[in-house]
Structure formats: structure tokens, C-alpha cells
LUMPAPA-405004 format. One line per field, with one value per residue: residue number from 1; residue in one letter; x, y, z of N, C-alpha, C in turn. Coordinates in Angstrom, 2 decimals, always signed. Example, Ala and Ser with C-alpha at 12.3 -4.5 7.8 and 13.67 -1.06 7.14 Angstrom:
// LUMPAPA-405004
seq [1:2] $
type [A:S] $
npx [+13.19:+12.85] $
npy [-5.69:-2.25] $
npz [+7.80:+7.08] $
capx [+12.30:+13.67] $
capy [-4.50:-1.06] $
capz [+7.80:+7.14] $
cpx [+13.20:+12.90] $
cpy [-3.30:+0.03] $
cpz [+7.80:+7.87] $
***
This chain:
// LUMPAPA-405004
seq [1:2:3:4:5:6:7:8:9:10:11:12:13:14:15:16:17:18:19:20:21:22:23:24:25:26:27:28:29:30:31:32:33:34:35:36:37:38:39:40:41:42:43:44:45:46:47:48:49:50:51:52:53:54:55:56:57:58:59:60:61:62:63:64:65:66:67:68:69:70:71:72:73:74:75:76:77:78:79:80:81:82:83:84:85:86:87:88:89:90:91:92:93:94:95:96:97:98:99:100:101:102:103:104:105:106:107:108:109:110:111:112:113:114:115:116:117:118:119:120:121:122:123:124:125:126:127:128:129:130:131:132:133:134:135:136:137:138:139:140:141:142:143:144:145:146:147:148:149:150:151:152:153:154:155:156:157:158:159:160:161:162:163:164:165:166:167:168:169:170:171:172] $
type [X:X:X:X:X:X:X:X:X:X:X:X:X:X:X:X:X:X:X:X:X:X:X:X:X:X:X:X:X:X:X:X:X:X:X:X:X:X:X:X:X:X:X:X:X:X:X:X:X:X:X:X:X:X:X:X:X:X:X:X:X:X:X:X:X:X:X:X:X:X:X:X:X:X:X:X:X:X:X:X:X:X:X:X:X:X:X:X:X:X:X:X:X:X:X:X:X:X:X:X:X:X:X:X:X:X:X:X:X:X:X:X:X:X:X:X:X:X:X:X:X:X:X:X:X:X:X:X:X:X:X:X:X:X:X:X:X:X:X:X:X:X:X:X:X:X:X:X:X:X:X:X:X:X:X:X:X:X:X:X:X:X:X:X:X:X:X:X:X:X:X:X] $
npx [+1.35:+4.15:+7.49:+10.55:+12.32:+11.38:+10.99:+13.74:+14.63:+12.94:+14.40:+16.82:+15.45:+15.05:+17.12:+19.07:+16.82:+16.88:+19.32:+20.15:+17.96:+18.61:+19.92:+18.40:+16.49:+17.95:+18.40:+15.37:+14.81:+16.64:+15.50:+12.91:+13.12:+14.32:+11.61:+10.57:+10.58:+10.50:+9.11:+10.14:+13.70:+16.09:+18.73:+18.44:+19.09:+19.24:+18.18:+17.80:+15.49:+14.40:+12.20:+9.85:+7.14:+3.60:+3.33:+2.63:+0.60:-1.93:-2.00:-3.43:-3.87:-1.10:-0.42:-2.62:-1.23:+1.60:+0.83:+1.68:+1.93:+0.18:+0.70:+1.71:+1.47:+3.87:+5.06:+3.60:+4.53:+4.37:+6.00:+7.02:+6.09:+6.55:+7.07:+6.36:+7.79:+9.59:+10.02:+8.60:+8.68:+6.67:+7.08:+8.39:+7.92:+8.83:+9.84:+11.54:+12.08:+12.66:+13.96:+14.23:+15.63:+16.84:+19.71:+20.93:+21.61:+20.02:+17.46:+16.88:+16.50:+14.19:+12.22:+11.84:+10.73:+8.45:+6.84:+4.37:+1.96:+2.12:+4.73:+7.83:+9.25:+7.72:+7.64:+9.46:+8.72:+6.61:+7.23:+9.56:+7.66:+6.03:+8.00:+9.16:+6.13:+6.83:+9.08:+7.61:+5.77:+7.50:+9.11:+8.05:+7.57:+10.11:+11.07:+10.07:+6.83:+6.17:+8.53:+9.77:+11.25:+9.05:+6.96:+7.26:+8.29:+5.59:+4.20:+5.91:+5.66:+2.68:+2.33:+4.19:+2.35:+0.39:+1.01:+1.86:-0.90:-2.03:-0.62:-1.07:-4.07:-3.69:-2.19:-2.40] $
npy [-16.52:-14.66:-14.61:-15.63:-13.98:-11.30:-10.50:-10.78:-8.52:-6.39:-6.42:-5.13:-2.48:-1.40:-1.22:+0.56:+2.62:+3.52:+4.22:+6.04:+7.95:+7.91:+10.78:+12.60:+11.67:+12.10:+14.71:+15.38:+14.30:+16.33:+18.25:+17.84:+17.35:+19.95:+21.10:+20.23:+21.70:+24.41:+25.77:+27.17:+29.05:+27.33:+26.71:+28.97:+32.65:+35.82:+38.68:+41.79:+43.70:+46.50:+48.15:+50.65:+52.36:+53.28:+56.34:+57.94:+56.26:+54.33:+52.57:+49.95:+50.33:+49.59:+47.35:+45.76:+46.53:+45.39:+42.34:+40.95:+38.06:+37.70:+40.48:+42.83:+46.08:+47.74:+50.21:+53.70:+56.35:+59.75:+60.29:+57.32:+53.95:+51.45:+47.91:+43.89:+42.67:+44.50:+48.27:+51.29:+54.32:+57.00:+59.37:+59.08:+56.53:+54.50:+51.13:+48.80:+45.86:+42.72:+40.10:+36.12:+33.45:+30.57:+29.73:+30.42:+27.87:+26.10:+27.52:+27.06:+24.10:+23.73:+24.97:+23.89:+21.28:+22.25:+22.83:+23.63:+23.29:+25.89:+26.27:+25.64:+23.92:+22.14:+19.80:+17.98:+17.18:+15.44:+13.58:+12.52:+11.30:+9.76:+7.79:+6.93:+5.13:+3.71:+2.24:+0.88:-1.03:-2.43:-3.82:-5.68:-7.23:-8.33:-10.32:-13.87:-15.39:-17.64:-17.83:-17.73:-15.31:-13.65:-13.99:-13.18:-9.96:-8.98:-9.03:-7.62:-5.47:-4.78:-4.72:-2.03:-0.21:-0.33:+0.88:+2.93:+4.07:+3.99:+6.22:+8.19:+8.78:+8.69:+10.45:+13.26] $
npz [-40.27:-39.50:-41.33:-40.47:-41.15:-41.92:-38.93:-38.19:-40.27:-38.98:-36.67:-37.84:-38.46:-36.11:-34.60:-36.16:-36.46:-33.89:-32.85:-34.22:-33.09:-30.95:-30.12:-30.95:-28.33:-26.54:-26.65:-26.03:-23.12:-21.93:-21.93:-21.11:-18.37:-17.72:-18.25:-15.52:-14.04:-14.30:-13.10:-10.87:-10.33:-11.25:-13.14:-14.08:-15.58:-14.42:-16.25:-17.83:-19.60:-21.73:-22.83:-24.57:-24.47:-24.60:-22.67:-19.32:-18.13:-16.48:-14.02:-14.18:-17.17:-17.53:-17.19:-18.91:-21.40:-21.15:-19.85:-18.08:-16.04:-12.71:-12.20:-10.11:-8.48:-6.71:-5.46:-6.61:-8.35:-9.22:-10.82:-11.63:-11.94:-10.03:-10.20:-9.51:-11.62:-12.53:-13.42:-14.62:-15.80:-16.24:-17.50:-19.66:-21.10:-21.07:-19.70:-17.82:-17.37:-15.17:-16.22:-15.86:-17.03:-19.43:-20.25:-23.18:-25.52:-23.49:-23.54:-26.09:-26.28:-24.39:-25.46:-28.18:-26.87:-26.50:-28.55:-30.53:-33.34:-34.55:-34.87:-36.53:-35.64:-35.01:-36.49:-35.86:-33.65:-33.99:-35.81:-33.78:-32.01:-33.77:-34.40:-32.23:-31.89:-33.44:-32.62:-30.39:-31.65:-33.42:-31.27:-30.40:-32.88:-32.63:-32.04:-32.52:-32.41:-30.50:-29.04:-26.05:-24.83:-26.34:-25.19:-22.15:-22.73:-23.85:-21.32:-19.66:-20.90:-20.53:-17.86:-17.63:-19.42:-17.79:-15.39:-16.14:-16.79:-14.49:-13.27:-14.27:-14.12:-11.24:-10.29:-11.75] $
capx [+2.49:+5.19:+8.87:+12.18:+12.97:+10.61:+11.34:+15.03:+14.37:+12.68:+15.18:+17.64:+15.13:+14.90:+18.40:+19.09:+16.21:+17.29:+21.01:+19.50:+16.99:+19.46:+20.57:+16.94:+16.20:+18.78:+17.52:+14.13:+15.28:+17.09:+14.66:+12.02:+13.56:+14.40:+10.46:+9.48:+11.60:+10.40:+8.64:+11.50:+14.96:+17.05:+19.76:+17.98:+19.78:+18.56:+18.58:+16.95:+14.91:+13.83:+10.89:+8.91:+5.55:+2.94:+3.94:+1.55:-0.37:-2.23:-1.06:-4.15:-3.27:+0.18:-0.78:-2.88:+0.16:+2.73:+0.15:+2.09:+1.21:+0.87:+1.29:+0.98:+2.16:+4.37:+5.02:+3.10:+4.52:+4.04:+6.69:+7.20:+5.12:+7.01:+6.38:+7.68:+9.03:+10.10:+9.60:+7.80:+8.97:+5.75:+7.11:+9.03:+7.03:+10.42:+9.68:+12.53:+11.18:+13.29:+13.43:+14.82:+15.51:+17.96:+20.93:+20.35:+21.40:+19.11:+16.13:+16.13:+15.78:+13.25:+11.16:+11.28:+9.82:+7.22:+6.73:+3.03:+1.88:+2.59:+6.31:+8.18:+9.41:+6.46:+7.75:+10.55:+7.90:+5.27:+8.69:+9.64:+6.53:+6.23:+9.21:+9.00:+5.33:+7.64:+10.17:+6.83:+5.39:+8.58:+9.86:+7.14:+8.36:+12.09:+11.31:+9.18:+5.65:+6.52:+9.94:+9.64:+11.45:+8.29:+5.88:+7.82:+8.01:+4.14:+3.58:+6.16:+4.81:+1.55:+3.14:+4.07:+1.36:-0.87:+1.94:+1.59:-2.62:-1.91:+0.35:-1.98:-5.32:-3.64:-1.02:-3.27] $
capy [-16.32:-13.57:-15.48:-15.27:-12.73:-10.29:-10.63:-10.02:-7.24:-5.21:-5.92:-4.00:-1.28:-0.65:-1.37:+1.66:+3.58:+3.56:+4.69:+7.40:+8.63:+8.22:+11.62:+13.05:+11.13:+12.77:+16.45:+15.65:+13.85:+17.28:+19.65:+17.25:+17.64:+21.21:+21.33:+20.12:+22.85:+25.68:+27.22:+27.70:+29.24:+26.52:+27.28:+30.47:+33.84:+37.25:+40.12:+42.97:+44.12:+47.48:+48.64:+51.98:+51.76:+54.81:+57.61:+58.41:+54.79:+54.32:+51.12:+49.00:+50.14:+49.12:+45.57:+45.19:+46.60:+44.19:+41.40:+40.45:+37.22:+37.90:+41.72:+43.26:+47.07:+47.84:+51.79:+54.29:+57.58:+60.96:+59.29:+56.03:+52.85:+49.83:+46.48:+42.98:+42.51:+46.02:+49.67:+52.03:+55.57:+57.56:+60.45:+58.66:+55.39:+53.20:+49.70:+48.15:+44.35:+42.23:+38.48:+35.24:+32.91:+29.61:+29.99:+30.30:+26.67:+25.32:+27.98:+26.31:+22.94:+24.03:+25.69:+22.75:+20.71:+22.74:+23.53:+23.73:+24.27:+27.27:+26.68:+24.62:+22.53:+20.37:+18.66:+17.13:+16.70:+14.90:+12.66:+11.96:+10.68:+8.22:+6.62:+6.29:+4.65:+2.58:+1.64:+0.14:-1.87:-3.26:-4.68:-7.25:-7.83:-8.51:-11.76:-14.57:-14.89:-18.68:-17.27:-16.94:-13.60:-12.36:-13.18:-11.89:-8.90:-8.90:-9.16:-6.68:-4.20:-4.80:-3.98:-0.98:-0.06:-0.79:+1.71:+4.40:+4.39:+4.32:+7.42:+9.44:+8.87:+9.16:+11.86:+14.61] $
capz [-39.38:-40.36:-41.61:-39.49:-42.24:-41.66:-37.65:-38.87:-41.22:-38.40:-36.09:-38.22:-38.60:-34.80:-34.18:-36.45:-35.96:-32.20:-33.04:-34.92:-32.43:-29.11:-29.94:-30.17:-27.18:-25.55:-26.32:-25.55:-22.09:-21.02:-22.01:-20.24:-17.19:-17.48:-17.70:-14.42:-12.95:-15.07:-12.08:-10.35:-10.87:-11.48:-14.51:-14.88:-14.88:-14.38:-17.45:-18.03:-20.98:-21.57:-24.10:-25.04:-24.86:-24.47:-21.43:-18.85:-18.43:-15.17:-13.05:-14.94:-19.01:-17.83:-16.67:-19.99:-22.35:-20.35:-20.39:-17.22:-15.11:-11.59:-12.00:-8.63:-8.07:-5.50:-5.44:-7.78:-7.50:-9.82:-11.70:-11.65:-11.30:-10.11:-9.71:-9.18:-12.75:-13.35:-13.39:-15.93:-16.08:-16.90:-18.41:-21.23:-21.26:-20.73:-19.49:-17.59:-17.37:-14.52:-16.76:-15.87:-18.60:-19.62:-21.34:-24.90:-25.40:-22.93:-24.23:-27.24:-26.05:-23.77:-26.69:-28.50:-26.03:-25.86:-29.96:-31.45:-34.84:-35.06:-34.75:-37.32:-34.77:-34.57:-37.44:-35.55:-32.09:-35.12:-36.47:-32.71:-32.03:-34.89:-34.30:-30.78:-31.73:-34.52:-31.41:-29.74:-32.37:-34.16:-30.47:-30.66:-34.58:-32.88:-31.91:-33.27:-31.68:-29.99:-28.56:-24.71:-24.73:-26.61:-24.34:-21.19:-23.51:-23.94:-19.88:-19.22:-22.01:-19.95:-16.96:-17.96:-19.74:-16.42:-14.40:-16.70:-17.03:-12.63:-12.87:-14.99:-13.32:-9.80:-10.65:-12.06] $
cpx [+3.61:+6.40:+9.53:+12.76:+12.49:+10.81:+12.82:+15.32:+13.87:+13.26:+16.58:+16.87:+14.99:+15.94:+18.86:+18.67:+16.96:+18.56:+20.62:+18.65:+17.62:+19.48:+19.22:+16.41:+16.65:+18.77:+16.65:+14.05:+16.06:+16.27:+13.08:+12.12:+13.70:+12.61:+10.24:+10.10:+11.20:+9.55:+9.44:+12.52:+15.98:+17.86:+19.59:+19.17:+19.08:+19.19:+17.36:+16.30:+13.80:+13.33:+10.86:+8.07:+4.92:+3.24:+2.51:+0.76:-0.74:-1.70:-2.37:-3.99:-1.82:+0.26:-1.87:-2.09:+1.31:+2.14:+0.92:+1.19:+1.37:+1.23:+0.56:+1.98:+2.50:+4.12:+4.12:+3.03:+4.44:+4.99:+7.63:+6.41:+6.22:+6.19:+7.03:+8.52:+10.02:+9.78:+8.61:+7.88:+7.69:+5.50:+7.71:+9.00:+8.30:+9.98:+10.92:+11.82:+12.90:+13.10:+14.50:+14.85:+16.39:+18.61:+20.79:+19.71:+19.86:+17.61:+15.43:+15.92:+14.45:+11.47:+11.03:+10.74:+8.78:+6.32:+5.29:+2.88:+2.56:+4.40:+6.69:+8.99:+8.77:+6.55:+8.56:+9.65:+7.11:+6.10:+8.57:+8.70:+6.05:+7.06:+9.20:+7.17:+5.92:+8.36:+8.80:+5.97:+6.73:+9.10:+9.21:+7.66:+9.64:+11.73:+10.28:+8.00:+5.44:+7.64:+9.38:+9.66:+9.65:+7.02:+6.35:+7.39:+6.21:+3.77:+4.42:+6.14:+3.87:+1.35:+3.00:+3.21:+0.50:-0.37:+1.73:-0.15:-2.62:-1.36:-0.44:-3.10:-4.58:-2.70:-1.35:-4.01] $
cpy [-15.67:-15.16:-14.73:-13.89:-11.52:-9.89:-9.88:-8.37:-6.27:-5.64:-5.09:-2.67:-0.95:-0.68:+0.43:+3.15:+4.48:+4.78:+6.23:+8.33:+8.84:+9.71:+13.20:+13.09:+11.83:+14.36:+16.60:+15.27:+14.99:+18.59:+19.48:+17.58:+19.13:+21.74:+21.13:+21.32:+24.38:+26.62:+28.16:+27.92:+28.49:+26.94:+28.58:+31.44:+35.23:+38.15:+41.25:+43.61:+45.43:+47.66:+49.97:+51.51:+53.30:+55.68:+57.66:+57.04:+54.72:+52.51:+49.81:+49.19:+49.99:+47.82:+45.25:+45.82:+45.80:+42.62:+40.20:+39.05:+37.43:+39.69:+42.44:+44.91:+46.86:+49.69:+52.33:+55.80:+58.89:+60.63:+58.43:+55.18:+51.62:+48.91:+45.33:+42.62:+43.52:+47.15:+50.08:+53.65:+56.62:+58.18:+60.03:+57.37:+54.07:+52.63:+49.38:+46.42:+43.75:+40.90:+37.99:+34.66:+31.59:+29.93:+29.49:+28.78:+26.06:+25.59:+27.34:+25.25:+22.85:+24.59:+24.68:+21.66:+21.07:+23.83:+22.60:+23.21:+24.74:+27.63:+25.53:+23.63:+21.00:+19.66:+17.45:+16.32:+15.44:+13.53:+11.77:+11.17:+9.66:+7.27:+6.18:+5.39:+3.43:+1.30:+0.33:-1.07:-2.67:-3.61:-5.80:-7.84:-7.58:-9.58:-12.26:-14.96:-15.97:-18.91:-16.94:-15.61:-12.81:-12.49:-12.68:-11.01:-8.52:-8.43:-7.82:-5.69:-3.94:-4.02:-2.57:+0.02:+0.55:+0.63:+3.11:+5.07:+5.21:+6.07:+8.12:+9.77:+9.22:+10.15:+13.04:+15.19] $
cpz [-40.17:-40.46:-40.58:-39.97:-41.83:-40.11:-37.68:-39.02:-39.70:-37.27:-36.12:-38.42:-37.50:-34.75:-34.71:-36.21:-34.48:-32.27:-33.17:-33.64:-30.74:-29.08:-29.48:-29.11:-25.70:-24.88:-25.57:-24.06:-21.12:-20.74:-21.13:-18.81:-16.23:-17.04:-16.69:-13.52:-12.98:-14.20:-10.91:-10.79:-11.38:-12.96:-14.98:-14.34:-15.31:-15.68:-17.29:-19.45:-21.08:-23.08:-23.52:-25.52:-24.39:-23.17:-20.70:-18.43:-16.84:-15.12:-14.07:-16.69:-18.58:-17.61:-18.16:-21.20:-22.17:-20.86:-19.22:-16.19:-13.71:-11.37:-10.38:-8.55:-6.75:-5.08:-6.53:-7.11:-8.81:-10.96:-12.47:-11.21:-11.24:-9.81:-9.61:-10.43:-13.26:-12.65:-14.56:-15.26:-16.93:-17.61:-20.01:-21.71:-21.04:-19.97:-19.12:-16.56:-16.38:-15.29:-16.10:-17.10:-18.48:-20.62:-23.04:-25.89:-24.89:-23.09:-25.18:-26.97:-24.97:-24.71:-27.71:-28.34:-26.34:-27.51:-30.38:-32.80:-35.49:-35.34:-36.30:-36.59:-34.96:-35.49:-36.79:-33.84:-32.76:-35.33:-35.10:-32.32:-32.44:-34.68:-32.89:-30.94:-32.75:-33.78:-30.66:-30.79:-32.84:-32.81:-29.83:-31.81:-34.00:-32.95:-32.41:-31.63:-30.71:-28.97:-26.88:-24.00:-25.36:-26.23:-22.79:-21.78:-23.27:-22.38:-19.49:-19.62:-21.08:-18.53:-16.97:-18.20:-18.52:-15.91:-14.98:-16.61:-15.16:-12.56:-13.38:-14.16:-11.76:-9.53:-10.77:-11.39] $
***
């Protein structure tokens, strides 16, 4: 059976931890949100972004140079090819791309949500992770294992637990 001490001891390391990680919490909590939205406009605002890319391109080598989702021509005339994100000027290969986007700010917390590998992000997604699996183990080690609070705790962990397995399997 662990000591009082040790019970103690890792209730100053969550207490802290916690403090520490609100602010994380707080990123990952806006940029979460921003995700479920991300198919629609919401915060987005319209720009424009123009490239040069090869001249001359029929309506299919301009949909695999774009690499567009969804590309659907609209007009295609001697020259010009539009479409719903843009134009393309045939004679002088100019690309005028229609984007949405989130405000720089909110890009980046959006892109770190959503950081790989390949990014150096995923150190801080890898971190997050840990500690939020730290947060779940050390709030059994708050209290002692005889303590009422920690089997509530236990049942309403379980709870939980149960609610989340429900939401996955009947969610997807």
C-alpha cells in the first residue's frame, strides 16, 4: 500500500502539471472546435492567390497541376479555363486560385491540431498527450485507495469511460 506521502507528492505534481497545461488546453480546445467547422466558412475569409504554371494546359493537365479537390470546369473558352476555385489564363499560364482560409492566428492553431510527423509540432501533440495520460493516472494517486472520494472517482472514471467507448462505436 503506497504512503500518504506519495498520495501527497502526486497531488502537487497534478496540481502543477494542470496549471501548466490549462494554457495548452486552452489552444488545443479552440483549435478543436475550429475543426468541426472546417467544412464550412465560419471565421474564414476569402483571398486570392495567383501562380504560373505551364501555358496552354487542357481542362484535365490543369486539374492534375492544381491537384484540386472537387475540380469541376465551368467555362473553357480559346482563352481561358475557369472554374469554381479560379481561372487559368492559357496564354500566359497564370493561375488565379479563389482560397478561403483562418486568420493567421487561428491557421496556426488549426495546423497544430492537426500536426504529424512530418511537422515539428508533433512534439508538443506527443508531450500533450502524455500529460493528459499523467492527469489520468495521478487522479487515482490524489487520494488514498480506502478514501470514499476515490472510489466515487473509480465509478465515475467508469462512467465516463463507458460514455466515451458509446460515442465512438455509435458516432462513426
Amino acid at each position: 500500500m503506497a504512503s500518504a506521502k506519495l498520495h501527497n507528492d502526486f497531488r502537487k505534481y497534478h496540481r502543477w502539471l494542470g496549471y501548466f497545461l490549462a494554457g495548452i488546453m486552452a489552444v488545443y480546445s479552440i483549435s478543436g472546435i475550429l475543426l468541426i467547422f472546417r467544412k464550412t466558412d465560419f471565421l474564414k475569409f476569402n483571398y486570392a492567390d495567383e501562380k504560373q504554371i505551364a501555358a496552354q494546359l487542357t481542362p484535365e493537365a490543369l486539374n492534375q497541376s492544381l491537384a484540386i479537390k472537387n475540380f469541376k470546369v465551368l467555362t473553357n473558352t480559346a482563352e481561358q479555363i475557369t472554374f469554381q476555385q479560379g481561372s487559368y489564363q492559357k496564354g500566359s499560364g497564370i493561375v488565379v486560385l479563389n482560397k478561403k482560409d483562418y486568420p493567421a492566428p487561428l491557421a496556426k492553431m488549426v495546423k497544430l491540431h492537426k500536426a504529424t510527423t512530418g511537422s515539428p509540432l508533433f512534439i508538443l501533440n506527443i508531450t500533450f498527450g502524455l500529460s493528459l495520460l499523467f492527469f489520468v493516472i495521478s487522479s487515482f494517486l490524489i487520494f488514498m485507495p480506502k478514501n470514499p472520494i476515490f472510489k466515487n472517482g473509480l465509478k465515475i472514471a467508469g462512467l465516463g469511460f463507458i460514455f466515451a467507448i458509446f460515442v465512438v462505436i455509435f458516432g462513426s
